[in-house]
C-alpha positions as CSV (number, residue, x, y, z in Angstrom):
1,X,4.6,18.2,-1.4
2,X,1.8,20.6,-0.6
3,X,-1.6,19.6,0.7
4,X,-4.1,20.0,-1.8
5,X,-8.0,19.7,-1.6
6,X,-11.2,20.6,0.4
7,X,-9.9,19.9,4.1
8,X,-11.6,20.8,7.8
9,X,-9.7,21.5,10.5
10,X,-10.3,20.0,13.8
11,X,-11.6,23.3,15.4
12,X,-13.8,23.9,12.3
13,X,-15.3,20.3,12.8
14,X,-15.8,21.1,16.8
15,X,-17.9,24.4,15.5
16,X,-20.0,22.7,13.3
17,X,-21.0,19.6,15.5
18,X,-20.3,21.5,19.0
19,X,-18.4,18.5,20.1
20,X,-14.5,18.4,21.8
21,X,-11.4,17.7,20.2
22,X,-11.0,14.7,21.7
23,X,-14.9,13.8,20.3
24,X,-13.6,15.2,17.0
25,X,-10.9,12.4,16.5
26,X,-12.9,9.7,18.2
27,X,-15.5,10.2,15.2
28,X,-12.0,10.3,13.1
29,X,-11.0,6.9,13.9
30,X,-14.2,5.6,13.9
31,X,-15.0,6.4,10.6
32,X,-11.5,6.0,9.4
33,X,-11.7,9.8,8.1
34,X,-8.3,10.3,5.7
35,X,-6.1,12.7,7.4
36,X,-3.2,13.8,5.1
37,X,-1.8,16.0,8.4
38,X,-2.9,15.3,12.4
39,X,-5.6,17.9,13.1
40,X,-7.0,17.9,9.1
41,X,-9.6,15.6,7.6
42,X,-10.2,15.5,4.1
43,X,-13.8,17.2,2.5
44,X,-15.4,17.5,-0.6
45,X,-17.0,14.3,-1.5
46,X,-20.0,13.1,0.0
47,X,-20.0,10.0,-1.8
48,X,-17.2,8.6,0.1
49,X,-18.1,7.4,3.6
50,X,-14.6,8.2,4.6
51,X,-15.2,11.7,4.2
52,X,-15.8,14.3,7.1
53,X,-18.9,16.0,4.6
54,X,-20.3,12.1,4.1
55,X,-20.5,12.0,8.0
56,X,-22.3,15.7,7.8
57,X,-24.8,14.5,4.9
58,X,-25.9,11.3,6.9
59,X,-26.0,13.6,10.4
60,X,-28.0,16.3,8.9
61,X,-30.2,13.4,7.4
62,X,-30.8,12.2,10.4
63,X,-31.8,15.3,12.0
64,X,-34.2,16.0,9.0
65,X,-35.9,12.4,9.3
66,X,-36.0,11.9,13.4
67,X,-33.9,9.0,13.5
68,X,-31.2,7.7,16.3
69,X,-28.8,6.5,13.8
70,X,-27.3,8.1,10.8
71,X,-29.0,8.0,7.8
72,X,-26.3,7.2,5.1
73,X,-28.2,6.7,2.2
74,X,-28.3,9.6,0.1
75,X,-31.6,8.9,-2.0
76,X,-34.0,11.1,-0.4
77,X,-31.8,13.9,-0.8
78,X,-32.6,17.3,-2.6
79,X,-32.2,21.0,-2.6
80,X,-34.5,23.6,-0.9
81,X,-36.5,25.5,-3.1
82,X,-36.6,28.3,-0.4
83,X,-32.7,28.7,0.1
84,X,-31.2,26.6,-2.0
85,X,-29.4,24.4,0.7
86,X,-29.3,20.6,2.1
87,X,-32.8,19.1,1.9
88,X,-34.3,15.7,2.1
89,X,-37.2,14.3,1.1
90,X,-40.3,12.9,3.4
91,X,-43.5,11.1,2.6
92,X,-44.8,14.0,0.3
93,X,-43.0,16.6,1.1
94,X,-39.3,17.7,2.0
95,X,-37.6,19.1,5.1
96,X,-34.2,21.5,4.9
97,X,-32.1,22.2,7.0
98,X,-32.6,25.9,7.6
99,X,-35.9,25.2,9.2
100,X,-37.8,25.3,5.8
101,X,-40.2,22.3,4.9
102,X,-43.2,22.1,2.2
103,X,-44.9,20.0,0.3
């Protein structure tokens, strides 16, 4: 049966974060991300906290906001008016993760 989906391989996953391998499938097990195949992890819904692009929502949110832990909820979020990509609301204004903030 084919594998069908949005799926990131490990060495895409170790670009993106610029962690290891070994990093990549501690984060794997620790979020119990669903791998149909050793070495891919299932993408594409951001909703589900077993999801690799869940895990890269709440990191990027975390980035945006200053904070030590990840930042899971998903209620702040938005799109930058600038570029069109990940954004996140603060206090009156809004960060995104291209460098671009406004109010």
């Amino acid at each position: 049966m084919p594998i069908t989906g949005t799926f990131y391989h490990t060495s895409e996953i170790q670009d993106l974060l610029k962690i290891s391998k070994h990093r990549v499938r501690n984060l794997a097990r620790l979020y119990s991300w669903h791998s149909p195949h050793p070495g891919l992890y299932r993408g594409g819904n951001a909703s589900d906290p077993s999801d690799v692009d869940a895990y890269l929502a709440a990191r990027a949110r975390s980035e945006l906001l200053g904070c030590k832990r990840l930042v899971w909820d998903d209620s702040n979020d938005t799109t930058c008016p600038v570029c069109g990509g990940f954004a996140v609301e603060v206090g009156g204004g809004w960060r995104c993760t291209n460098g671009h903030s406004g109010e």
